[in-house]
N, C-alpha and C positions, 0 to 999 in steps of 0.2 A: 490610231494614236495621233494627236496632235500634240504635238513639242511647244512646250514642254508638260503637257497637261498629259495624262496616261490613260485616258478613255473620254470619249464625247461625251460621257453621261456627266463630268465634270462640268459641263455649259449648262445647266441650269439652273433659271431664276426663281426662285419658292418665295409668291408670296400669300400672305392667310388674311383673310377677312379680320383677323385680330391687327394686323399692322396697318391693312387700312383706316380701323376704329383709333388708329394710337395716332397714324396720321391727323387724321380730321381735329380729335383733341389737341392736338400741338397745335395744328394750323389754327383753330377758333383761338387757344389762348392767345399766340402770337398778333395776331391781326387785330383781336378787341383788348385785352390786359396789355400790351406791349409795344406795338407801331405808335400808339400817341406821344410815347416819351421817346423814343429815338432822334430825332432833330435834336432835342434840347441835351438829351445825353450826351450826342456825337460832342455839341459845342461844350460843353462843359468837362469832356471830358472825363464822366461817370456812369455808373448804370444806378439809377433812383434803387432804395431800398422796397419802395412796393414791387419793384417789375423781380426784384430778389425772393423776396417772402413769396409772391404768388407762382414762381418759379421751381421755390420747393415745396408750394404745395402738390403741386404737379407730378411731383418726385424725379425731375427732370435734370439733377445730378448725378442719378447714381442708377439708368434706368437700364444697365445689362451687371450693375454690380447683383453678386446673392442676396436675396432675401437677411440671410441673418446677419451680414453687415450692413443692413436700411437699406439695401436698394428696391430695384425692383423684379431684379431677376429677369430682365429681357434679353434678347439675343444681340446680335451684332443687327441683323436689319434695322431692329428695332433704336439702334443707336444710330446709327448713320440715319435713316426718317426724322430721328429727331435732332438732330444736327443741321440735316438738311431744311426742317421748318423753321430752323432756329435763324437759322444764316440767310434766311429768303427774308426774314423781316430786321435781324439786327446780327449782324456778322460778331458785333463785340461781345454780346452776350452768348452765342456761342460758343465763341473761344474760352472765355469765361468757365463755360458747363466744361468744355474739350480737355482744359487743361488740369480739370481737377480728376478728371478719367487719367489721364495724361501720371499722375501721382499716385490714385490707385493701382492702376495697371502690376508695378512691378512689386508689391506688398502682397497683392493678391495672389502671384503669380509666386514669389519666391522668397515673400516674410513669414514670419511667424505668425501664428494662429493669437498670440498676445498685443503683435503689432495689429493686426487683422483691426481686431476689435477694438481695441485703443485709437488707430490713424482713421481708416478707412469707414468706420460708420457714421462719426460725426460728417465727415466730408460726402459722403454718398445721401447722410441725410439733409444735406445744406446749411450744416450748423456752421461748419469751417472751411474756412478758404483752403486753398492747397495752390502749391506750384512745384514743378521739375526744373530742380537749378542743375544745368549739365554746363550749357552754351558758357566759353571763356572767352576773353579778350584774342587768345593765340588761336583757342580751340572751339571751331563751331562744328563743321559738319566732322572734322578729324577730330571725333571722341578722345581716340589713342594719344594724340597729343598736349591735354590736360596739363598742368599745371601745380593743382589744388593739391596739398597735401592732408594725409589725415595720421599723425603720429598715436601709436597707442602705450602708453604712459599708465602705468599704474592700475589698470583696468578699465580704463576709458582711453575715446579718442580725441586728440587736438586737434581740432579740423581750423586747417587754413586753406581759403578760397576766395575768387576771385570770380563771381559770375556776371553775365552781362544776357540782356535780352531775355531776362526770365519774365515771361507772361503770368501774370498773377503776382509778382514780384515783390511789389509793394504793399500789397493788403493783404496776403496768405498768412494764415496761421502756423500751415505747416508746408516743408520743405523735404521733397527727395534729394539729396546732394552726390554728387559723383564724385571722388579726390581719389589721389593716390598713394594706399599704404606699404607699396614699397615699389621701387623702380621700373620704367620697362627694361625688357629683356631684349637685346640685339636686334633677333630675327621674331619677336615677339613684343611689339611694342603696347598693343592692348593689354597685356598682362598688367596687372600689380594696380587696378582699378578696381576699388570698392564703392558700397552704395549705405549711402544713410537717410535716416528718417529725422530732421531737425526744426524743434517748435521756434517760434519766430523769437518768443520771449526769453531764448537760452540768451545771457551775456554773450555778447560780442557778436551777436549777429544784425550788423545791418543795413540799411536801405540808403544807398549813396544818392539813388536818382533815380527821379521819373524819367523815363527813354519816351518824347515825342516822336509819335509816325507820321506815318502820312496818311492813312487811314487806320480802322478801329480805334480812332482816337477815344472812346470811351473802355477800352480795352488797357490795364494800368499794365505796363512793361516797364522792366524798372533792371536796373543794374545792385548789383549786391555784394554787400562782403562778410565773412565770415573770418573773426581775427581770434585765433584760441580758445576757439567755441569747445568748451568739452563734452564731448557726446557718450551716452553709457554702451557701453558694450552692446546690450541688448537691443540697441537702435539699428545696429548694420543689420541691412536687410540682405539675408540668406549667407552665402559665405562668401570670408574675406579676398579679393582678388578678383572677383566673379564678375562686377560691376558693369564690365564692359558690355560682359554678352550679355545680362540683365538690360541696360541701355537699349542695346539692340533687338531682345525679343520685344519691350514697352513698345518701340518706334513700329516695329513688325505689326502689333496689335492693333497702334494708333494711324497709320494709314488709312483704312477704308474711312475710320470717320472726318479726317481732313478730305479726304476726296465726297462726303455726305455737303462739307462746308463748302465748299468749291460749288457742287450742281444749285445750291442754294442760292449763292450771288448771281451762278447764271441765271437760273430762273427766273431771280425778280428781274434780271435787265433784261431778260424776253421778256415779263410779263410789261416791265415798264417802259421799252422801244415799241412796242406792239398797242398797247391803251392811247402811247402819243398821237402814233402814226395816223390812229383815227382820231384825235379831237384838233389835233394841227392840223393848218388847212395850208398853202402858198398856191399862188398862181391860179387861184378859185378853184384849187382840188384839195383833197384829203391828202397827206405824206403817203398814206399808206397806195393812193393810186401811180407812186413814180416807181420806176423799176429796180431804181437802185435800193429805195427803203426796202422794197419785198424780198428783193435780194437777202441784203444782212437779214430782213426776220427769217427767212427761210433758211439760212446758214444756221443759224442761229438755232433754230427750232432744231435743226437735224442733229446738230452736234451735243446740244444739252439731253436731249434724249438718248444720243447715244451713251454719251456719259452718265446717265442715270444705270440704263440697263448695266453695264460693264462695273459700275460703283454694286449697284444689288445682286449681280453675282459673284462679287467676292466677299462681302458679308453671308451669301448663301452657302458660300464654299467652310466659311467660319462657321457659320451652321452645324454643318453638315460633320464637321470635326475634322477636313481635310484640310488641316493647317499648311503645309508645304504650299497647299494648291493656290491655299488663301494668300497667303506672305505674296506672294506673284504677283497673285489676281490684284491682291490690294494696292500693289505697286506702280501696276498697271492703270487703277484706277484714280489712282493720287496724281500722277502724270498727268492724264489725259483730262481727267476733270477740271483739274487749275492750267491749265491749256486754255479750258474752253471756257471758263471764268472770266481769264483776260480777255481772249476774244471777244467774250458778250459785251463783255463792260463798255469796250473801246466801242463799239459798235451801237451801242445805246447811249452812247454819251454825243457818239455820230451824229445819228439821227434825232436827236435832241436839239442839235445845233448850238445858239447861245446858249442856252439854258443846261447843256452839258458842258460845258465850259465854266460857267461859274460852278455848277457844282449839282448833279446828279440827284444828291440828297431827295429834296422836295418832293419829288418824283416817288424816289424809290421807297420810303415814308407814306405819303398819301395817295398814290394810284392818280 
């Protein structure tokens, strides 16, 4: 036994000549349909409508949703691979795909079979934007401390909220919403948290602001509000109260694929400190012949790999149906992979020199 894992046979990585075949199609659509528009995306702050359409032709929104809600019925690898090819050429269109996973997730998991089909096929077929409005002004990572209320009044609910940092924010059709339909409880403060499904076009829901980052700047985050929106009954996804742990199983799920996002950024800043290192030359050598540039690639190389392996065996563990093992693994791998993200980045912006300095882009773009 390895703690907290209950047998060695829980360390392994399953992967099939089918998820290499899904790989190589991501990666060819990304590099030839998709790298050309990323510079001009970044600055304009969009993602083009062709790099959209040819995205769902792909089927590259909804590619571990079921078949009979429009996906594709892929596994967890199969999502975190294509997260990972996503994020290796344009991290905002990632996020993009992530966050509409991110809105299916708890429909799927604990709506109705009328929500099913109504929310989650259009979104899984790339017809509809979606976004998960949780995050408040008070309340970010402390769910329990929320806010937002949702009164229910005559057979529907009044939902008042206040969200901030919702990715997809501003263009989503529809909305998972979090509020509270009745108080916390002393030594129970997650209690009295519900969960809704909110089309963008119901009165009184709207878009205060586009939130500028500092990067994924073609990624729309956007601050929101919701003023006596009324929501019909049959919109609370699963039952009333439940919200919190609903939140929390989504987050559970969506791990390994932000850890998929993570080994993606690494990768490109190893592929794109390592392509420099040989065509930069100083002091009539190649970068790559000084000790210190070999250094970070060598860091660099060991760590994104390691992070690869440790991300693909918690999707394997998802696999596999050992959720406990998964939630861990993935946990594990969300850490350690945006660990080594930053690491690479700094370290390819490094060895870039001025040209990482002004700004990495060009590079990580056109190789």
């Amino acid at each position: 036994m390895v703690l907290p894992f209950k047998t060695m046979e829980a360390f392994n990585v399953e992967i099939s000549e089918k998820h290499e075949l899904f790989r190589r199609a991501v990666r060819e659509f990304m590099e030839r349909d998709v790298a050309p528009y990323v510079e001009k995306g970044e600055k304009e702050g969009q993602i083009p409508k062709e790099v959209l359409e040819k995205a769902k032709e792909l089927g590259l929104y909804g590619v571990s949703v079921p078949e009979e809600y429009g996906g594709q019925g892929g596994d967890s690898l199969m999502t975190v691979i294509a997260q990972e090819e996503m994020a290796r050429v344009w991290a905002a269109l990632s996020t993009r795909v992530a966050v509409g996973g991110l809105f299916m997730t708890p429909i799927l998991l604990f709506g109705s079979e009328e929500q099913r089909k109504k929310y989650v096929t259009p979104v899984a077929k790339g017809d509809k934007v979606a976004a998960f409005a949780n995050t408040e002004p008070q309340a970010g990572s402390d769910v329990a401390g929320m806010q937002s209320t949702a009164k229910k009044v005559n057979g529907k609910y009044i939902l008042n909220a206040r969200k901030i940092f919702i990715t997809n924010g501003g263009i989503a059709d529809y909305y998972v919403v979090t509020a509270r339909t009745s108080p916390p409880e002393p030594n129970a403060r997650w209690k009295g948290i519900s969960m809704f499904v909110v089309e963008r076009e119901w009165k009184g829901v709207k878009v205060l602001n586009r939130i500028e980052t500092m990067g994924l700047k073609a990624s729309n985050t956007a601050e929101l509000a919701f003023e006596d929106v009324e929501v019909p009954a049959e919109n609370l996804v699963g039952e009333e109260g439940m919200g919190f742990k609903y939140a929390m199983s989504t987050f559970d799920a969506s791990r390994v694929g932000v850890a998929g996002q993570a080994l993606g950024v690494a990768q490109a800043a190893l592929e794109k400190m390592t392509n420099y290192s040989v065509q930069r030359s100083a002091f009539g050598s190649p970068l790559l012949g000084f000790q210190m540039v070999q250094e970070k690639i060598a860091e660099t190389l060991t760590e994104v790999n390691a992070a690869r392996l440790v991300t693909y065996w918690a999707a394997t563990l998802y696999n596999k149906g050992m959720t406990n093992e998964a939630i861990i693994a993935s946990s594990m791998a969300k850490y350690f992979a945006t660990e080594v993200a930053e690491r690479a980045a700094i370290r390819a912006i490094t060895v870039h020199g001025g040209y990482g300095v002004a700004g990495l882009l060009p590079f990580i773009t056109k190789g």
